[in-house]
C-alpha positions in Angstrom: -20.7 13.5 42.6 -17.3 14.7 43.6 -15.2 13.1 46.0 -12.0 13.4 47.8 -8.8 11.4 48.0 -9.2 12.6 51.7 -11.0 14.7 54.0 -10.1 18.4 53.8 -9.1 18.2 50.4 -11.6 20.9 49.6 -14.6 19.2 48.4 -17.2 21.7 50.0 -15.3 24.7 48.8 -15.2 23.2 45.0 -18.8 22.6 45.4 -20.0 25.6 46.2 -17.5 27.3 43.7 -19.2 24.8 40.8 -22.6 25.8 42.3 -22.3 29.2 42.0 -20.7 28.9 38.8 -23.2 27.0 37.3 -25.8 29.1 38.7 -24.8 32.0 37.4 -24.6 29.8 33.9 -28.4 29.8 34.8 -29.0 26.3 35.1 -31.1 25.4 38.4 -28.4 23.9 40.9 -28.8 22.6 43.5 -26.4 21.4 46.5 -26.6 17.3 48.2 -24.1 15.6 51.0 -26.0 12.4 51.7 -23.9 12.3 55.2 -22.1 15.3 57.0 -20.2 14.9 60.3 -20.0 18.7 61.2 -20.5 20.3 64.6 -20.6 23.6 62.1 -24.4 23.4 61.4 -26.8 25.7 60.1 -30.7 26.5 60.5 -32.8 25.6 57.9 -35.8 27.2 56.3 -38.0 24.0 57.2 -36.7 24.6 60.4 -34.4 22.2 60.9 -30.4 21.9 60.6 -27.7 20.7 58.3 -23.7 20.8 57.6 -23.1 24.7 57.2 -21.2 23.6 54.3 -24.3 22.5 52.8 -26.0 25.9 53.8 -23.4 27.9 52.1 -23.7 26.1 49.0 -27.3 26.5 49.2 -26.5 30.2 49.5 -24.4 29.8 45.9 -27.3 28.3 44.5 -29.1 31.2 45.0 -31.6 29.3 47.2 -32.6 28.5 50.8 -31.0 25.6 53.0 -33.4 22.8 53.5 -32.7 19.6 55.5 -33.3 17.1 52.3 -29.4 18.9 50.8 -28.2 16.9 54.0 -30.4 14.5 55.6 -28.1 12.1 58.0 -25.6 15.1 59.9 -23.3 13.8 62.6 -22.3 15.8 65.3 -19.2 14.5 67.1 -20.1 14.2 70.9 -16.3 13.1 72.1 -13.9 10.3 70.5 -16.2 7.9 69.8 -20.1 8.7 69.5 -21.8 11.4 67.9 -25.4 12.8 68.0 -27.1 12.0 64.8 -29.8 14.1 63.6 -31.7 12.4 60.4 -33.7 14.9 57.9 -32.8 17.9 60.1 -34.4 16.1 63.4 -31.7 14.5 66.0 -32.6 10.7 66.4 -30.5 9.2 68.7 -27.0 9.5 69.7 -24.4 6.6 68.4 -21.8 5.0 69.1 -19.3 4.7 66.1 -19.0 0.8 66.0 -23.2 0.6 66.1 -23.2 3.4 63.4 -22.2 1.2 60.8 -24.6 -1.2 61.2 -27.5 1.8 60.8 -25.6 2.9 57.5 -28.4 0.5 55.3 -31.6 1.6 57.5 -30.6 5.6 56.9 -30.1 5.2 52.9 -34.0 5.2 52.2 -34.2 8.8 54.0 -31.1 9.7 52.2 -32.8 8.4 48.4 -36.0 10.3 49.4 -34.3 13.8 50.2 -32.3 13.0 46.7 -35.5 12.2 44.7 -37.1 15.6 45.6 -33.8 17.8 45.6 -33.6 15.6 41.4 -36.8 17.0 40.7 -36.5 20.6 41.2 -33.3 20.7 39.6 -31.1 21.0 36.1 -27.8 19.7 38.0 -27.7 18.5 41.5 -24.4 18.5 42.3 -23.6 15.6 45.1 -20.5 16.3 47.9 -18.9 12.8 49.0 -17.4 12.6 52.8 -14.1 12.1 53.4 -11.8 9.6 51.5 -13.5 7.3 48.5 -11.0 5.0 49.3 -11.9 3.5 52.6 -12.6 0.6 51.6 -12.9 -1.0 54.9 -16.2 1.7 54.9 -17.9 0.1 51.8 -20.7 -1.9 53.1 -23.6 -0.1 53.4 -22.0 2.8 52.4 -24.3 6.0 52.1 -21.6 8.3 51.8 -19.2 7.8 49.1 -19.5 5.0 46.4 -22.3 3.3 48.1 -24.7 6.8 46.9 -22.8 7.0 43.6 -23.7 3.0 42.8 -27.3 3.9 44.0 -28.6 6.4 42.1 -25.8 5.6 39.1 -23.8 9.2 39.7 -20.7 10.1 37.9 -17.7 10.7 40.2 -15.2 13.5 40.4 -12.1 12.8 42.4 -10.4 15.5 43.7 -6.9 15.7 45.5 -5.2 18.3 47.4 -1.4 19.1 46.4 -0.9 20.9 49.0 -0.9 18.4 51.6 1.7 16.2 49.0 1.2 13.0 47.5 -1.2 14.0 45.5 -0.2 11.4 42.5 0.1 8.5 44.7 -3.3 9.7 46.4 -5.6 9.5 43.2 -3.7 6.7 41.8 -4.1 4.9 44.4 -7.2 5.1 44.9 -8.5 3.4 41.8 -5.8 0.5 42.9 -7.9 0.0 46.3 -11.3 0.7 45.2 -13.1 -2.3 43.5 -13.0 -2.2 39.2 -16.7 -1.1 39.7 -16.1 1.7 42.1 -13.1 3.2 40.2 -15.2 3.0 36.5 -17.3 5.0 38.4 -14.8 7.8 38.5 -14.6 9.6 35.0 -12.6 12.6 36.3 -10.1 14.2 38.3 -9.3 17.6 39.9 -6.0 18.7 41.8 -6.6 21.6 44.5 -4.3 23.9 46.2 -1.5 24.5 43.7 0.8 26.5 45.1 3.6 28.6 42.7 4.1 28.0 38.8 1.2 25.4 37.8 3.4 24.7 35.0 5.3 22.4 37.0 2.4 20.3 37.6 2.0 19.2 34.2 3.7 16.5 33.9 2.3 15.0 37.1 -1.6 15.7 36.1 -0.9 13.7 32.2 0.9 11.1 34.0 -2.1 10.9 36.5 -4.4 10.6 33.4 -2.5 8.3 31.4 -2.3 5.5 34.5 -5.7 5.9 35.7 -7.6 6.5 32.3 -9.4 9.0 33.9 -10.3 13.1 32.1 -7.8 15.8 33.1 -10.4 18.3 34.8 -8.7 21.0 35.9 -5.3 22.1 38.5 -6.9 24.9 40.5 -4.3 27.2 42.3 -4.7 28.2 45.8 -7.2 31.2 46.5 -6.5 33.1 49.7 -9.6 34.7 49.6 -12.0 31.0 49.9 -11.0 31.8 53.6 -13.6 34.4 53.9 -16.3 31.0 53.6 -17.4 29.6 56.3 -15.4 26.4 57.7 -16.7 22.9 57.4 -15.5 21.7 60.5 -12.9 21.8 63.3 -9.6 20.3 60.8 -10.7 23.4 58.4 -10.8 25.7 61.4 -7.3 24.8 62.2 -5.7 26.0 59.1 -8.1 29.1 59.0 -7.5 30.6 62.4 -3.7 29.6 61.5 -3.7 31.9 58.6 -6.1 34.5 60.7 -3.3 34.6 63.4 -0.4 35.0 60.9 -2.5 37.4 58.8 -3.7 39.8 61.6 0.1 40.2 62.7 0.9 42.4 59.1 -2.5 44.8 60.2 -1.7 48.2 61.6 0.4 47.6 65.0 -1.1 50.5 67.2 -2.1 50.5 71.2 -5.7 50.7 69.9 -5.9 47.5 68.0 -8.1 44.7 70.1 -6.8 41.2 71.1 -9.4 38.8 71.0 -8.5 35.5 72.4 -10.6 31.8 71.7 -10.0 29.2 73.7 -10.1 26.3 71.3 -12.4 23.5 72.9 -12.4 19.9 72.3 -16.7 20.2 70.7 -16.4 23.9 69.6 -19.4 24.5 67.0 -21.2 27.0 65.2 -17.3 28.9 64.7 -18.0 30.7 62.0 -19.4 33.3 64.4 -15.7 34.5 64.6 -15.2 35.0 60.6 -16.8 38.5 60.9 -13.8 39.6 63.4 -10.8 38.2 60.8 -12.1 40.9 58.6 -11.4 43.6 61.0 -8.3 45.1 61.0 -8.6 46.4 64.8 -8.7 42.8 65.7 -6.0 40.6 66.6 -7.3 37.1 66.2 -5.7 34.7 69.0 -6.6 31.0 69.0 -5.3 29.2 72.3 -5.1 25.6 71.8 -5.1 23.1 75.1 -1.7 23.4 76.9 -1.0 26.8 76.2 -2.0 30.0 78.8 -4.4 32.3 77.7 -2.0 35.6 76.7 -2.8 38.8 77.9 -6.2 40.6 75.9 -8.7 42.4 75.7 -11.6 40.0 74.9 -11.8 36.5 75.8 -14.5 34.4 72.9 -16.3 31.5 74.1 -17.9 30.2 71.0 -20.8 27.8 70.8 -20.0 23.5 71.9 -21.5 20.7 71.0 -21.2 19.1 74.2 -21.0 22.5 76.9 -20.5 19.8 79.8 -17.5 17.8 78.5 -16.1 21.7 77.1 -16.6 23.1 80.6 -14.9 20.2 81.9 -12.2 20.6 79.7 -11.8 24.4 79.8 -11.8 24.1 83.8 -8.9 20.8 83.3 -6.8 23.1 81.5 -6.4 25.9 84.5 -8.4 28.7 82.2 -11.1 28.7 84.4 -8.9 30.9 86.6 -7.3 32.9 83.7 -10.7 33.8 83.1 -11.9 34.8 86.1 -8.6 36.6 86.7 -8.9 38.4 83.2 -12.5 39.6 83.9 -11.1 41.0 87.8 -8.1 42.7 86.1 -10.6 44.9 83.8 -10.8 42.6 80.9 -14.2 41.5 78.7 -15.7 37.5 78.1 -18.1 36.8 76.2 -20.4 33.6 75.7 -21.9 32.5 72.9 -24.7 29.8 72.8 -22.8 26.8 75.0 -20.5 29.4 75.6 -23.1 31.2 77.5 -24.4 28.4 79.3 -20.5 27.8 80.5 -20.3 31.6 82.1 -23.2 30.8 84.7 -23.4 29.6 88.3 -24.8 26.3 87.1 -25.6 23.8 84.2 -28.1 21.1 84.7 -28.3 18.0 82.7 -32.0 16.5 84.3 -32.4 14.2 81.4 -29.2 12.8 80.2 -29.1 15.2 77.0 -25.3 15.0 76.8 -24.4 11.9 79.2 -24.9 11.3 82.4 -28.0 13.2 85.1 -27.0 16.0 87.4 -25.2 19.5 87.5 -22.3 21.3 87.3 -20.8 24.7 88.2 -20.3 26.8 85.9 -17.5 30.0 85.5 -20.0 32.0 87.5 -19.7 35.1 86.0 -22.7 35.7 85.2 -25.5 35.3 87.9 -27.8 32.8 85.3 -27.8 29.0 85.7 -29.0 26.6 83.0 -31.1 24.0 83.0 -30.5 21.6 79.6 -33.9 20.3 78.0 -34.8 17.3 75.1 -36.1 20.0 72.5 -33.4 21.7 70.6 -34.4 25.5 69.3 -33.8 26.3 65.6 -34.8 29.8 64.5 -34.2 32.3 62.6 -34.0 35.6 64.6 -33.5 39.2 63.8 -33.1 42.2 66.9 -31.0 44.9 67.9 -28.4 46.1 70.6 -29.7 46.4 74.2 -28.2 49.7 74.2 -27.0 51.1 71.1 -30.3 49.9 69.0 -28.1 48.7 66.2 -29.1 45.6 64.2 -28.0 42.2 64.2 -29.6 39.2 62.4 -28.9 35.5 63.1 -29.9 31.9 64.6 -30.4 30.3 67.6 -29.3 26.6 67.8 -29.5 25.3 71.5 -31.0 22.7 73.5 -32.0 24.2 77.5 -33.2 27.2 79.0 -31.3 30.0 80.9 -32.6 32.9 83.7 -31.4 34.2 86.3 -31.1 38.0 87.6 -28.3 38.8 84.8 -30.9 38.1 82.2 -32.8 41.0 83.3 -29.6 43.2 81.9 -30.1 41.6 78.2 -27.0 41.8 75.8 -29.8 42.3 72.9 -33.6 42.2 71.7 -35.2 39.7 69.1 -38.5 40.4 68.0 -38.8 43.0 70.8 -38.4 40.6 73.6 -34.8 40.5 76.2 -31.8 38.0 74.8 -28.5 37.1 76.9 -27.4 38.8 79.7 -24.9 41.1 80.8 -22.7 41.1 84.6 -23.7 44.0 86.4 -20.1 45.4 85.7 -20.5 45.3 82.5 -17.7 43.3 81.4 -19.6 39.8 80.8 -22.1 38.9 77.9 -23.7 36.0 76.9 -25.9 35.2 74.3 -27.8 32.7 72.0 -28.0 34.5 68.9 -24.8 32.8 66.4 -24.3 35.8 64.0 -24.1 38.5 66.5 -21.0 39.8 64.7 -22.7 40.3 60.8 -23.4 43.4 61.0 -20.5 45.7 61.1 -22.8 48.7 63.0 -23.6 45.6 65.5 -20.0 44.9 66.0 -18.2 47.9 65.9 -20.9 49.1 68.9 -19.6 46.2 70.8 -16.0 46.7 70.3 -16.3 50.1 71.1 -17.4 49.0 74.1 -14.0 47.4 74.3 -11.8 49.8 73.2 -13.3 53.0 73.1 -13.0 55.6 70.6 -10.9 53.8 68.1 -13.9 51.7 67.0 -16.7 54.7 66.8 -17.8 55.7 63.6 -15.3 58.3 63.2 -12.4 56.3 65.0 -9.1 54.9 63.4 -10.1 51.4 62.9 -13.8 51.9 61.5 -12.1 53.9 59.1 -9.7 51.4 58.5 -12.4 49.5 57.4 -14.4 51.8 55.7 -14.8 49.2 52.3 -15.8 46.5 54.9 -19.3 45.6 53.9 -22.1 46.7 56.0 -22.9 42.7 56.7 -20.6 40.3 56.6 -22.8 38.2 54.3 -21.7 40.2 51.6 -18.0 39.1 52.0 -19.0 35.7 51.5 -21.0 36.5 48.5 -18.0 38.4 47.3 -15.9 35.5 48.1 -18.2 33.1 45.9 -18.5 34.8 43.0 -14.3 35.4 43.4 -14.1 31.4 43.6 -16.3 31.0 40.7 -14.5 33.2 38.4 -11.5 31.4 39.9 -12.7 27.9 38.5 -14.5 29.1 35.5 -10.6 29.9 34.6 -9.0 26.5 36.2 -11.6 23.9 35.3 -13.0 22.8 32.4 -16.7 23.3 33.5 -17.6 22.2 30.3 -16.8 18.8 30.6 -17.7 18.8 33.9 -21.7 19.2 33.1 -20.9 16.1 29.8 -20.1 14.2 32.9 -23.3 14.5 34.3 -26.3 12.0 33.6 -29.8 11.4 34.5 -29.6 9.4 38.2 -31.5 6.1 38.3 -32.8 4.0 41.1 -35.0 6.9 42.8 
C-alpha cells in the first residue's frame, strides 16, 4: 500500500508508474484506492464510475476500469458535503461530520471489491488518501491505516520534496501514528527532487537511520507526468500553472488561439482540456475567481459537479456578462457536460438532485433549457463531427436531460443519432460527450472553425504539430511508459515487490 505524508504528494502518479512498470515486468497488476474524493471521475466498463486516477492506472495495467479498483468515490458538492457514490452507484449525499460515522458500515463493500481485485491478480498495488498521519481520522478508517491493518498490507510512505519539509514530514509521521501503524510502514520514497539528487543523500540516510524504515528510492521531478490526467482540483492548479507558463515559450504569431477557462468552485471531468496543452496553437488561460476574463478567442466551460452552485458562482463573479459580451463581439463558448447545461435559457432542479427544488436562468446562449433527473448516464460513446464527419470517441457522465430548438443544430453524432447543440450563429456549442478533444482530426476541425486556415491540415499550427499523436490517448501511453522507465531507474522496484505479502482477513 503506498501512502502519503500528505495529499498531492504524488501517490496516484507513483502508482500508476509502479503499475505499468510492473506490468510490463509481466506480473498481473492490478490498481485499488479503497476511498477517492475526486470530482475527476471516469466511466467504467461495468458501467459505473470511479477516481480517474484509478482509471488511468487501470489503463497502466493494461486492463479495463471497474468500480471494485475504487468502490467508496466522494464527490465534493461545496465546503462541507459531498455526493457519495459506493461500488460505482451514488448512495446518498453526506455531510462531512455524518461521514465519519458511515466510515465502519462502507469497509465490508470496500473488503469485497478487494477480495475479487486479490484474486485476479499477482500484485495489487493499494493507493492510500491523503495524509497517513491524521490521526484524528483513525477510527474507522477505510482509507489509510485502517485498510492496511485489515487486510495486513505493507505500507509505502511517500513524501514530496518539493513542497519542503520532507524530513520532518515522514519523520514525523511515525512519531504521531500509533507503534502499530508506523511498524506497518517498511519503506519510504521521496518525490519531486528538484536539481543535483546528490544533495539529498544525506537527508534520505538520516531519514532511514531515525525511522528504521528501507531507503526506497529519491525520484526526480518528470515534466512530462503532466501529460496524465489530474487527480483532482489541488493537481489541476499546479498543472494549468505550468500549461500557462509553458504555452507562453510556443510560437508567438497572430494565428495562435487563446482559450480561456473560467475556473469554477465544482469543475470536474478537466482532463477534457489536457488534449489542448499539447497544441502549440493554443494559448492555455486559466481565470481564477476575482480576475476578468482577458480578451480570447474561445471561452471553455468544462464539466461541474454541482452546475447550480457553478452557475451561481460564474454569474457572482460578473462573467456572465463577459461572456455574453465575448460571444456579441465575434468570439466562440463552448459547454461541456454541466457546462452545457449552464449556456441554456434554463436549469431545472424538480427533485432536489443538487439542493434545493426549482429553476434557474441560465447564460442563454443557446436556446435549450435543462431539466435535472435522479438517474445519472454513464456510457461509453463513439460519433463524429456534425459537419466535418471526423471522429471523436468519449463518455458521457450527467444527470438531466436537455432539448430545445438549438439541439436540432447538433455539435456531433454518437451512434448515428444528434448530440449538443450549436447557436444559430454558429459561435456556441454544447455538448455531453467528455473527450471531444482526443482526436487531433476532431480538434483541429473545431479549431479551425476558430481560427481559420492556420489549423487546416496544411496550416502553420497542424504542422507544428505534425508528431502530435493522432489521439491523445497515445500521449498518455507515451507518458506512462516515460514514468516507468523513469522509476525503474530511481526506485528500487526490487525491493519494492519483497515488501509485498499475501493480504489476510478477506
Amino acid at each position: 500500500m503506498v501512502q502519503g505524508t500528505g495529499s498531492s504528494v504524488g501517490k496516484s502518479t507513483l502508482v500508476a508508474g509502479l503499475a505499468r512498470a510492473f506490468t510490463r515486468r509481466g506480473l498481473r497488476v492490478l490498481p485499488f484506492k479503497p476511498q477517492n474524493m475526486s470530482n475527476n471521475a471516469a466511466v467504467t466498463w461495468d458501467g459505473g464510475e470511479i477516481g480517474r486516477a484509478q482509471a488511468l492506472q487501470a489503463r497502466a495495467c493494461g486492463v479495463p476500469a471497474s468500480v471494485d479498483m475504487n468502490p467508496v468515490l466522494l464527490k465534493p458538492q461545496g465546503e462541507t458535503g459531498a455526493q457519495l457514490v459506493v461500488q460505482g452507484r451514488i448512495e446518498e449525499t453526506v455531510q462531512a461530520r455524518d461521514y465519519q460515522s458511515r466510515k465502519a458500515f462502507l469497509m465490508p463493500a470496500v473488503l469485497q471489491s478487494f477480495s475479487k481485485l486479490a484474486a485476479k491478480a499477482e500484485l495489487v498495488l493499494v493507493e492510500g488518501a491523503g495524509s497517513a498521519s491524521e490521526v484524528n481520522l483513525r477510527a474507522h478508517d477505510i482509507a489509510n491505516m485502517g485498510f492496511a491493518e485489515a487486510v495486513n498490507a505493507p505500507v509505502v510512505l511517500v513524501g514530496d520534496i518539493d513542497r519542503g519539509g520532507v524530513i520532518a514530514s515522514l519523520v514525523g509521521t511515525q512519531v504521531v501514528v500509533s507503534q502499530e501503524d508506523a511498524q506497518r510502514i517498511k519503506g519510504f520514497i521521496v518525490n519531486r527532487m528538484r536539481g543535483d539528487p546528490t544533495l539529498f543523500a544525506s537527508g534520505m540516510q538520516f531519514i532511514a537511520e531515525r525511522t528504521g524504515w528501507q531507503p526506497l528510492g529519491l525520484v526526480p521531478d518528470l515534466p512530462k507526468v503532466r501529460s496524465l490526467p489530474a487527480e483532482d482540483a489541488a493537481d489541476l492548479d499546479e498543472k494549468l500553472a505550468y500549461a500557462e507558463k509553458n504555452s507562453k515559450t510556443k510560437l508567438n504569431q497572430n494565428t495562435s488561439l487563446r482559450v480561456v477557462v473560467p475556473l469554477l468552485p465544482m469543475i470536474a471531468n478537466f482532463d477534457d482540456l489536457d488534449p489542448l496543452y499539447a497544441e502549440p496553437g493554443v494559448h492555455l488561460i486559466p481565470v481564477k475567481r476575482g480576475q476578468i476574463l482577458p480578451e480570447c478567442d474561445l471561452i471553455i466551460l468544462p464539466g461541474s459537479k454541482a452546475t447550480l452552485s457553478d452557475l451561481a458562482c460564474l454569474k457572482e463573479q460578473g462573467w456572465d456578462k463577459q461572456i455574453a459580451e465575448h460571444v456579441a463581439n465575434g468570439g466562440y463558448v463552448m459547454g461541456i457536460c454541466g457546462g452545457y447545461q449552464m449556456l441554456g435559457k434554463t436549469v431545472a432542479d424538480p427533485y432536489g438532485t443538487e439542493g434545493a427544488v426549482g429553476q434557474t436562468e441560465g447564460l442563454g446562449l443557446l436556446k435549450i433549457d435543462t431539466v435535472l433527473s435522479r438517474d445519472k448516464s454513464l456510457e461509453h460513446k463513439e460519433g463524429k463531427l456534425a459537419i466535418e464527419g471526423r471522429k471523436v470517441a468519449g463518455y458521457e457522465m450527467h444527470v438531466g436531460q436537455t432539448t430545445g430548438p438549438d439541439c436540432q443544430n447538433p455539435l456531433i453524432y454518437l451512434d448515428n443519432q444528434p448530440e449538443g447543440a450549436v447557436s444559430t450563429n454558429g459561435h456556441v456549442w454544447g455538448t455531453y460527450l467528455h473527450g471531444i478533444f482526443n482526436h487531433r482530426a476532431a480538434r483541429m476541425a473545431l479549431l479551425a472553425r476558430i481560427g481559420g486556415a492556420a489549423f487546416q491540415p496544411n496550416g502553420v499550427w497542424n504542422t507544428a504539430g505534425a508528431d502530435l499523436p493522432m489521439c491523445h490517448d497515445q500521449s498518455v501511453e507515451q507518458a506512462l511508459d516515460a514514468l516507468a522507465d523513469h522509476l525503474e531507474q530511481h526506485i528500487d522496484l526490487d525491493a519494492v515487490l519483497r515488501l509485498a505479502s499475501v493480504p489476510t482477513g478477506i
